[in-house]
C-alpha positions as CSV (number, residue, x, y, z in Angstrom):
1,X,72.2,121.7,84.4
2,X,68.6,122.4,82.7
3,X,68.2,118.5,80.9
4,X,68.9,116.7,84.3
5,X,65.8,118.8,85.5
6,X,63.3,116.8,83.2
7,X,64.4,113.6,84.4
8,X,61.6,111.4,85.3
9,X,61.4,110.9,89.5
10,X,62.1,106.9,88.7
11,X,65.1,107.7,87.4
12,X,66.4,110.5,90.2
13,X,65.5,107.1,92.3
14,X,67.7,104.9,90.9
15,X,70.1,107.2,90.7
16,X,70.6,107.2,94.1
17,X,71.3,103.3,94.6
18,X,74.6,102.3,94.3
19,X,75.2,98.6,92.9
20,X,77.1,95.7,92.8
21,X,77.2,93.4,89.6
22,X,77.3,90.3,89.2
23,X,80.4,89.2,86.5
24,X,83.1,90.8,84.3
25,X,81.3,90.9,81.1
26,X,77.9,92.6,80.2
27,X,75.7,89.4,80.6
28,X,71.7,89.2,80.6
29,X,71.7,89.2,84.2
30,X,73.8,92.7,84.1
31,X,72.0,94.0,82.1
32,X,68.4,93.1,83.7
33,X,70.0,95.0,86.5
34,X,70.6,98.2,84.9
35,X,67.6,98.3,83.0
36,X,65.5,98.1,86.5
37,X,68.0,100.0,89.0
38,X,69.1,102.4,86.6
39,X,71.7,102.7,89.4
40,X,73.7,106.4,89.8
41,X,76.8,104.5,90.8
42,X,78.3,101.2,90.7
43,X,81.0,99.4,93.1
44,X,84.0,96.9,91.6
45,X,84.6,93.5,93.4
46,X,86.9,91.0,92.6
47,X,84.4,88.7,91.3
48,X,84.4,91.5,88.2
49,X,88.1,91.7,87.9
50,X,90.0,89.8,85.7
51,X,92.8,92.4,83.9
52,X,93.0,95.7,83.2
53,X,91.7,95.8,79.9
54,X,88.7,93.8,80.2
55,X,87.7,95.6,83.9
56,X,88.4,99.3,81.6
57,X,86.4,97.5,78.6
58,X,83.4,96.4,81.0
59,X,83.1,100.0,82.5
60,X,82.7,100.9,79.2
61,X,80.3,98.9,78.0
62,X,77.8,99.7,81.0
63,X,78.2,103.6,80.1
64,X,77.6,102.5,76.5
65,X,74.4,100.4,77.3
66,X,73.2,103.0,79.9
67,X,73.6,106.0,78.0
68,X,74.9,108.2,80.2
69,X,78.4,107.2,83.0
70,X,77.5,105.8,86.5
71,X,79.9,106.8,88.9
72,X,82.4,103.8,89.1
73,X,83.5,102.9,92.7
74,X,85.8,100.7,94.5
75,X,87.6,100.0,97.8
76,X,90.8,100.4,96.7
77,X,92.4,101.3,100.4
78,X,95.7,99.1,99.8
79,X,96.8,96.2,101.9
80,X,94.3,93.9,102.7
81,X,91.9,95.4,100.8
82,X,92.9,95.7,97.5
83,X,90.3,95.2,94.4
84,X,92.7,95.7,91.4
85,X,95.6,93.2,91.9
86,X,97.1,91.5,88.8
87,X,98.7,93.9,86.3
88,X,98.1,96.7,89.1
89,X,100.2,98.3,91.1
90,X,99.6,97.2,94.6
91,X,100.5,99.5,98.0
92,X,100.6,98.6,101.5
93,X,97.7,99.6,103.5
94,X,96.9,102.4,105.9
95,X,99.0,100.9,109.1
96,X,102.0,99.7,106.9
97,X,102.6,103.4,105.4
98,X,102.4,104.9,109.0
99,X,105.2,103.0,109.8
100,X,107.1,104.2,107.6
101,X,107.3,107.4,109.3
102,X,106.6,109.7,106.4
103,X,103.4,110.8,105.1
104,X,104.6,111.9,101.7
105,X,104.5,107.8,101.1
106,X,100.7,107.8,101.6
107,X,100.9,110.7,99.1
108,X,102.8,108.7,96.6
109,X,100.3,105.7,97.1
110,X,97.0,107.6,96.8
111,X,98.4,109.3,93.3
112,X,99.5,106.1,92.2
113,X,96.3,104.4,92.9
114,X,94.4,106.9,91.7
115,X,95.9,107.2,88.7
116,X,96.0,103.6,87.5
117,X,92.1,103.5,88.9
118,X,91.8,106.6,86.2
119,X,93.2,105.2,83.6
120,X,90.2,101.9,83.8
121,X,87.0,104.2,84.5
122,X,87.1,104.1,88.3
123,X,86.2,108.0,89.4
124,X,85.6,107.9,93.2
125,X,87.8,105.6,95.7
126,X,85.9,104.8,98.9
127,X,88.9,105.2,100.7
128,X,90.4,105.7,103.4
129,X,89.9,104.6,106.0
130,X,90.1,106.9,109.1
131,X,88.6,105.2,111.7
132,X,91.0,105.7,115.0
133,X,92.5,102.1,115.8
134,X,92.6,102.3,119.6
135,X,91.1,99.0,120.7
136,X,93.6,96.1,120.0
137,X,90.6,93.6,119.7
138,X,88.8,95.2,116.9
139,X,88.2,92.7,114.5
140,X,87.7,94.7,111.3
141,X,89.3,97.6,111.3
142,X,93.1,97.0,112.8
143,X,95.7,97.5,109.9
144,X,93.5,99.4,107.5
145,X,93.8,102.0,110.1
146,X,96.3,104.3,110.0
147,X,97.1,104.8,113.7
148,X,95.7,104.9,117.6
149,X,96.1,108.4,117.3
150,X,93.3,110.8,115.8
151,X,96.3,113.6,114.5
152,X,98.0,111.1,112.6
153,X,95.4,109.5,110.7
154,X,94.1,113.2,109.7
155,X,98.1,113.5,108.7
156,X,98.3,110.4,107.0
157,X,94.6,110.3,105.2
158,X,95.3,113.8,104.1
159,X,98.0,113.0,102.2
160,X,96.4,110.0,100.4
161,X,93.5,112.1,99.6
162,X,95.4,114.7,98.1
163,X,97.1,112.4,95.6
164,X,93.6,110.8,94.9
165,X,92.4,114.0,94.1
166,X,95.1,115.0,91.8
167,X,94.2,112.5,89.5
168,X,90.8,113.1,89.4
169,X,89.4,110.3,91.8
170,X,87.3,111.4,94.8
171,X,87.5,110.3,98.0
172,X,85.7,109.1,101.0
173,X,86.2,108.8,104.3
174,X,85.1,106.0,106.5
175,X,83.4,104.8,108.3
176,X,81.4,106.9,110.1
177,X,81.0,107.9,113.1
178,X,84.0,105.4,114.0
179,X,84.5,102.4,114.1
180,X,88.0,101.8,115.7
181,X,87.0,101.1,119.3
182,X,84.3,98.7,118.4
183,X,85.0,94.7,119.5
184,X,82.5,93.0,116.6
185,X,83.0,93.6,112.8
186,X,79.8,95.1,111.2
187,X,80.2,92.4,108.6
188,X,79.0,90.2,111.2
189,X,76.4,91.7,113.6
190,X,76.7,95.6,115.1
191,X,78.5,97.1,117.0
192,X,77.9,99.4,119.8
193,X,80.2,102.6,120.4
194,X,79.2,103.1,124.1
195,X,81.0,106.5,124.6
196,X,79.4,110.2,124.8
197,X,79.6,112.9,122.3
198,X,82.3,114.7,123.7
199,X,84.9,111.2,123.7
200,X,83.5,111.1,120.5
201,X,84.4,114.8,119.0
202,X,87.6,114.5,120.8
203,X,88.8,111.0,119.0
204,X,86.2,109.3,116.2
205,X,84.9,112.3,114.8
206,X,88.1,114.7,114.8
207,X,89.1,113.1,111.3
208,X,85.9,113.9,110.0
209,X,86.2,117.3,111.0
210,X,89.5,118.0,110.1
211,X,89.5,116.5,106.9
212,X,88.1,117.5,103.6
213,X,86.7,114.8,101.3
214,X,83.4,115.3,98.9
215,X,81.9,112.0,100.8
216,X,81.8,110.1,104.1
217,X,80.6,106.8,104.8
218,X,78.3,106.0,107.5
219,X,78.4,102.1,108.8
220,X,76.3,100.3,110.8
221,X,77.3,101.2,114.5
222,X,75.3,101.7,117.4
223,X,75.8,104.8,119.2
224,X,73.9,104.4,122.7
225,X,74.3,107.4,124.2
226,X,73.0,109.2,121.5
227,X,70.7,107.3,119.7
228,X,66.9,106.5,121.2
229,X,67.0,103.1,120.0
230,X,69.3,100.2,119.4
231,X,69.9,100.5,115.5
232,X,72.7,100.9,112.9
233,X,73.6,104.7,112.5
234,X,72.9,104.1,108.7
235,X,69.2,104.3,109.7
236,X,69.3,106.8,112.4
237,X,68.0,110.7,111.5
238,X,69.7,111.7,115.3
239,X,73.6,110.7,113.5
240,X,72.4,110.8,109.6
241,X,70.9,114.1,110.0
242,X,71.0,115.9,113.3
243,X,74.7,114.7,113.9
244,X,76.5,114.6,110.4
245,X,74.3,117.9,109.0
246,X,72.9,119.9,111.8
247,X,75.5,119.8,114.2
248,X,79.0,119.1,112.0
249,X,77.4,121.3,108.9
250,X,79.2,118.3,106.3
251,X,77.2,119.2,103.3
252,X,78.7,116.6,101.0
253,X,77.6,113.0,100.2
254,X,76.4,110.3,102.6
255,X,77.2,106.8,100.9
256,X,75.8,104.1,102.7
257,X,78.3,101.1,104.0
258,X,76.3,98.0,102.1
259,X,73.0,97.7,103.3
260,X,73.1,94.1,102.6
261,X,76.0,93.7,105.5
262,X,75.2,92.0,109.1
263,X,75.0,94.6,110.8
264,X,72.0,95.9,109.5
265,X,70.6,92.9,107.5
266,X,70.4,91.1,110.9
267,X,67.9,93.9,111.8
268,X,66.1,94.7,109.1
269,X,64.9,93.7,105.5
270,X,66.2,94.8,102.6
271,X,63.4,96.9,102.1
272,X,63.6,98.5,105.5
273,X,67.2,99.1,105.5
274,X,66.7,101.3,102.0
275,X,63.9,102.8,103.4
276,X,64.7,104.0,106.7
277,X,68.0,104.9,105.5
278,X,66.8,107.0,102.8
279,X,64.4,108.7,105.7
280,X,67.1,109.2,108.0
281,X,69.2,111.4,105.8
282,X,71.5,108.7,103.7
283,X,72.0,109.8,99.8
284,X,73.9,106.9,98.1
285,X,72.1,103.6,98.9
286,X,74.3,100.8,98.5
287,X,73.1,97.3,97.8
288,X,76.4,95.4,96.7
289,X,74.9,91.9,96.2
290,X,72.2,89.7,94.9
291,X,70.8,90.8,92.0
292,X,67.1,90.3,92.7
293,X,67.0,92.4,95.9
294,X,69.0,95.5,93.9
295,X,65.8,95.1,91.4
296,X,63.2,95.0,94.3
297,X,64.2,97.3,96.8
298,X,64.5,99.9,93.4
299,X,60.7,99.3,92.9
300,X,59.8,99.2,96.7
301,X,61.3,102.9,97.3
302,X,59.7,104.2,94.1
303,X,55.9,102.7,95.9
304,X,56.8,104.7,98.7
305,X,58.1,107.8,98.0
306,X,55.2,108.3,95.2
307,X,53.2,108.0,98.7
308,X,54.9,110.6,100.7
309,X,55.4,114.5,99.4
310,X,58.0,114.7,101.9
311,X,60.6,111.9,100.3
312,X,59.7,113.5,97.2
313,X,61.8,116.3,98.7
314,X,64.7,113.8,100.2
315,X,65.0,113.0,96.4
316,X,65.9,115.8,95.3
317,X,68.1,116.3,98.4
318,X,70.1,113.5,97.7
319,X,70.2,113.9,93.9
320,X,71.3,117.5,94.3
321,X,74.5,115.7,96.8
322,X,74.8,113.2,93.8
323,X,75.2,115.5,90.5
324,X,77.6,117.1,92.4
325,X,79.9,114.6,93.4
326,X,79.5,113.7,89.4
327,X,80.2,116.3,88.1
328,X,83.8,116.5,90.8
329,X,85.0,113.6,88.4
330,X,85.4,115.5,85.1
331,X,89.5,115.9,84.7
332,X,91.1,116.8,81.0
333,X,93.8,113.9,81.7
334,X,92.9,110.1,80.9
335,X,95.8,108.1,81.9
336,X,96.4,105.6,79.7
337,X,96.0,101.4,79.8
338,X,100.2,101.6,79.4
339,X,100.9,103.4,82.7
340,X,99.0,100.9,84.6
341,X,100.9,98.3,86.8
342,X,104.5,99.6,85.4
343,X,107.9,98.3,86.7
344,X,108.0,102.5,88.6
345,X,105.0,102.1,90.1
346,X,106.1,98.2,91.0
347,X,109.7,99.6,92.5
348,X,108.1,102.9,94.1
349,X,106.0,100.6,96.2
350,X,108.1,98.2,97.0
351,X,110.4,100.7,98.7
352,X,107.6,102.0,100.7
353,X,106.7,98.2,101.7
354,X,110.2,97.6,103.0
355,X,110.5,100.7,104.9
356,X,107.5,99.6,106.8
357,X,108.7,96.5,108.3
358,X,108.9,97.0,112.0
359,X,110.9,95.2,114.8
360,X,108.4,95.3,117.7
361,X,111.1,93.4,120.3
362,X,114.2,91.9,120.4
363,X,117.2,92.2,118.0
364,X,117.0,93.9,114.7
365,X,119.8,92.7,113.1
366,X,118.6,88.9,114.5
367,X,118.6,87.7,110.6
368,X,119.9,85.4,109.1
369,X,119.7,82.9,111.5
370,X,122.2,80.2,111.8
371,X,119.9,77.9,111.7
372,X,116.1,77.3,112.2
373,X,114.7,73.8,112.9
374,X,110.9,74.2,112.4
375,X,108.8,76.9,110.3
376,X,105.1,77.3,111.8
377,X,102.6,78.9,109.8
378,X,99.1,80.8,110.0
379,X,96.2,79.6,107.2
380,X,95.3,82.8,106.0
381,X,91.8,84.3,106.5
382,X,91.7,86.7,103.3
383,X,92.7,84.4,100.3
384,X,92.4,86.7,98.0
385,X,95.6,87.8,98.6
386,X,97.3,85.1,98.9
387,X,99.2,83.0,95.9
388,X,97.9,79.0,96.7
389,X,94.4,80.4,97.1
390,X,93.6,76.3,97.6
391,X,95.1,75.7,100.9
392,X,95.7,79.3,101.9
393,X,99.1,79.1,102.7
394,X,101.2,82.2,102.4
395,X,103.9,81.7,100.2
396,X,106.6,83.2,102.3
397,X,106.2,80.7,104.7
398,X,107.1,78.1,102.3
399,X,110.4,80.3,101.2
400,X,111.4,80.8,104.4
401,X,111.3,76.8,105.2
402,X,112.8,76.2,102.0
403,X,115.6,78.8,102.8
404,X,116.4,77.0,106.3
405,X,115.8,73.6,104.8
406,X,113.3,73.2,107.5
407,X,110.1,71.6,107.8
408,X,106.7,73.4,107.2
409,X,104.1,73.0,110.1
410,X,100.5,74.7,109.0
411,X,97.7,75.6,111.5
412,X,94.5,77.2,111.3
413,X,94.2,80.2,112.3
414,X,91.0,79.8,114.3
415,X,90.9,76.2,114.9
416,X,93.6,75.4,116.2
417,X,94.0,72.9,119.4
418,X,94.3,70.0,118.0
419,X,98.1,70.8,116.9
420,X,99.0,72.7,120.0
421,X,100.4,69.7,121.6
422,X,102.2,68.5,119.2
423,X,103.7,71.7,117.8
424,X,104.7,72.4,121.3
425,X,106.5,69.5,121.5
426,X,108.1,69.7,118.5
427,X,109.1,73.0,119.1
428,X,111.3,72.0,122.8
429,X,114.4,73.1,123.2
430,X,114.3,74.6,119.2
431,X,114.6,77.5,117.2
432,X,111.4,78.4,115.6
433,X,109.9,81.1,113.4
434,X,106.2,81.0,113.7
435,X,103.8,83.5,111.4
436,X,100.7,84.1,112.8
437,X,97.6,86.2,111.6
438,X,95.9,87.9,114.6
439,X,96.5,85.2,116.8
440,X,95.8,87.6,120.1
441,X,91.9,87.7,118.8
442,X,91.7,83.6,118.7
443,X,92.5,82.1,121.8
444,X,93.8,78.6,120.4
445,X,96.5,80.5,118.2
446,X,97.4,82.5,121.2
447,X,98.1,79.8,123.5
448,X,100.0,77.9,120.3
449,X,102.7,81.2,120.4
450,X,102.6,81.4,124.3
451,X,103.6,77.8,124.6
452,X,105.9,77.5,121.3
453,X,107.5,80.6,122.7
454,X,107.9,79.6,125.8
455,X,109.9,76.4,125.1
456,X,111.8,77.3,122.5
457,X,115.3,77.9,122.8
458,X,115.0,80.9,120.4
459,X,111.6,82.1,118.8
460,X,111.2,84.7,116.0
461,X,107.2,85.9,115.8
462,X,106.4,87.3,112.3
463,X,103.0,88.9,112.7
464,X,101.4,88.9,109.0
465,X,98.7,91.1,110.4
466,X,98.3,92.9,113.6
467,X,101.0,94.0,115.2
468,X,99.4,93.5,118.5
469,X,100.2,89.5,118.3
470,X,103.6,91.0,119.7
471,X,102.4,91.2,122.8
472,X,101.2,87.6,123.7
473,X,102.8,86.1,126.6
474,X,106.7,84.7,125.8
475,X,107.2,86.3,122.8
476,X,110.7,87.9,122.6
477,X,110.9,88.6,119.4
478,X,108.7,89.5,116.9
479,X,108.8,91.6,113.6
480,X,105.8,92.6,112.0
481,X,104.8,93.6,108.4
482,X,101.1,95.0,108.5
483,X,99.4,92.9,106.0
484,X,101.0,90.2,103.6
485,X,100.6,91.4,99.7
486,X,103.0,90.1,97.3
487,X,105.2,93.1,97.8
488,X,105.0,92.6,101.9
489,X,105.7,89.0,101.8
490,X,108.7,89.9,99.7
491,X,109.9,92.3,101.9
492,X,109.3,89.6,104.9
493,X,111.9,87.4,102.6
494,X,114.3,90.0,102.7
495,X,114.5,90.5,106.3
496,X,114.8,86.5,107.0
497,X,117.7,86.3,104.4
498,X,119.5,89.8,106.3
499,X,119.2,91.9,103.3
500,X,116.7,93.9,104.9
501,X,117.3,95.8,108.6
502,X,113.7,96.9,109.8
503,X,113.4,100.9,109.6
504,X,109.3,100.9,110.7
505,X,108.4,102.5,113.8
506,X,104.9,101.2,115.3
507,X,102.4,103.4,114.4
508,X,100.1,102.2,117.7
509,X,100.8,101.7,121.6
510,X,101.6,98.2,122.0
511,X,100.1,95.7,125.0
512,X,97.2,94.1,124.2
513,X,93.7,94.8,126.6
């Protein structure tokens, strides 16, 4: 405990951001990064994953040039947002393993996770999610939540944290104060939560109550009837301090949602968003992008809290929050590079992934069809996921046409009127399988599936995403499988070719608002 004490108050700063880098090897500009930020934590992208051993030798090499271990973080949540892909063991994501209808399965996957994010250097998961999914038009949370109902996310996140946990990796529970209501994605711009305190203790805040995790992250929602202005809650003291401390006692770590996101940046600088956050009570500021902002907003909060006695003492607040939540990591076992990505950990999830597939309405057992006479597919939004990252194609789509010997029609899945005609019409009288991906939040996919339903002479609706495209007018049947990883699109094969009879119950009330 006694050397951390004579660390210069520069460094205690920069011990506080948390950053993300810029490649997958320790290049100049990495480097001139570290050497300015001397940053307490740093966050994994894809852009700095290529396999498992050069992402466990990179991690490496930045505690070898440092001289001493940031805290490594990633979003590792499963489903649609999953950083460690190939050679990794991949899991379905929070809505997926609800369905499955047994929690010990989110147990399984946040032990698995955690031990194959071990075994590479990665000691604190910001994960999961537990925002409370109860508005069918949120944009950005949807699937990564576990449910609509506040007692089974607390069931469900408990049990991935608890694997997590028992192989060293610590948690964190986002994003608070919730963000499942919300209509806008804080990617984007920010959302407001227009309830009062006592909606919000009875839904968005129960999780965070109920469940214990060293960390919570705060995102960039407006709360208006609390708040006395209109601004992020990761710059307000009323939720930062007098909410998340004073009146929930949470004495663990506040990590910042990224500060560079459009939900604040829209608002403020980058100068002002570190700054105010710091002010309001936030301990981990997080700064995921551009290197040359990470090295200025470093030297800007150094200027001003060598100004002001009373950040001095916020620095030590936070750093006490942050050598604890280090020193949480230390664990005798070190998985090793061979248990990563195994054929197990391959199977064990695959079984979970088909378990999850749901039949929302209409026939179970409706596969295989007889025949099928066109195949009309969603472009997918996250490539990242998908195999033909050039024209975003999900590759089930292409199996399932080649399967029927059936031609392939593509769409966008925003853009999408100027096929509606003409997919309507070649859809009359037919039998069609269409894949969508959220069509009920885009209004020219919608009306595509109301119309194609409507005149088909059978229609199948395979919802890649949100189950909620169930509910658009016409559809009669529609199966859904919460996200389309490898392992989910190969569980979507096996229902089309019979092999597979849908066991998933919906974890949220259908309809759409």
């Amino acid at each position: 405990m006694g050397a951390r004490n004579f660390m210069n108050l520069e460094d205690k700063i920069g011990r506080l951001f948390l950053v993300g880098l810029p490649s997958t090897t320790l290049d100049e500009e990495t480097k001139q990064v570290l050497d300015e930020v001397k940053p307490g934590s740093i966050i994994l992208f894809s852009r700095n994953i290529e396999t498992k051993g050069q992402v466990k030798k990179y991690i490496n090499d930045i505690e070898e040039y440092l001289g001493y271990k940031p805290l490594v973080t990633i979003d590792q949540e499963g489903g649609i947002v999953t950083r460690l892909l190939d050679g990794f063991t991949v899991a379905p994501g929070a809505m997926a393993v609800t369905a499955t209808n047994n929690s010990k399965n989110a147990y399984e996957i946040g032990k698995t996770l955690g031990r194959e994010m071990k075994a590479i250097g990665v000691d604190w998961d910001l994960a999961p999610v537990v925002d409370v999914n109860n508005n069918p038009a949120n944009p950005g949370i949807g699937i990564r939540s576990f449910s609509d109902k506040e007692d089974v996310v607390i069931e469900y996140a408990s049990q991935f944290i608890k694997g997590l946990e028992e192989e060293g990796v610590i948690s964190c529970l986002k994003h608070f104060p919730g963000k499942g209501r919300v209509a806008v994605d804080a990617h984007l711009d920010m959302p407001e939560l227009d309830i009062d305190i006592e909606e919000m203790e009875k839904v968005e805040l129960k999780p965070f109550k109920k469940i214990k995790s060293a960390s919570w992250m705060p995102s960039h929602i407006w709360i208006s009837n609390i708040q006395n202005k209109k601004e992020p809650a990761t710059v307000a003291k009323e939720i930062l301090t007098d909410l998340v401390r004073d009146k929930l006692g949470f004495e663990g770590c506040l990590i910042a949602d990224d500060l560079s996101m459009g939900g604040v940046s829209k608002y403020f600088s980058p100068e002002e968003s570190v700054l105010y956050s710091f002010e309001a009570g936030m301990d981990i500021l997080s700064m995921c992008h551009d290197s040359e902002i990470q090295k200025r907003v470093k030297i800007f909060l150094v200027e001003k809290v060598k100004e002001n006695p009373e950040l001095e003492k916020r620095v030590e607040e936070s750093f006490e929050r942050y050598e604890r939540i280090r020193l949480m990591t230390k664990i005798d076992k070190k998985p090793s590079l061979e248990e990563v990505g195994t054929k197990e950990n391959y199977e064990k999830m695959q079984k979970i992934t088909d378990k999850s597939i749901t039949c929302i309405k209409g026939q179970k057992d409706i596969f295989p069809l007889e025949k099928v006479d066109n195949v009309f597919t969603v472009k997918l939004s996250r490539l990242v996921l998908v195999e033909d990252k050039k024209e975003g194609v999900p590759e089930i789509s292409k199996q399932i046409s080649e399967y029927y010997n059936t031609d392939l029609h593509i769409f966008d899945p925003i853009k999408s009127k100027e096929n509606i005609e003409k997919y309507v019409n070649l859809s009359k009288n037919k039998i069609n399988i269409i894949l969508t991906e959220n069509a009920h939040l885009y209004p020219e996919q919608r009306e595509m599936v109301e119309k194609i339903a409507l005149n088909s002479e059978k229609c199948v609706l395979i919802a890649l995403r949100n189950p909620y495209d169930a509910y658009i007018e016409n559809v009669e049947n529609a199966f859904t499988s919460y996200g389309y990883t490898k392992n989910q699109q190969k569980s979507i094969y096996k229902l089309i070719t019979g092999e597979l009879i849908p066991e998933g119950i919906l974890p949220v009330n259908g309809g759409l608002k």
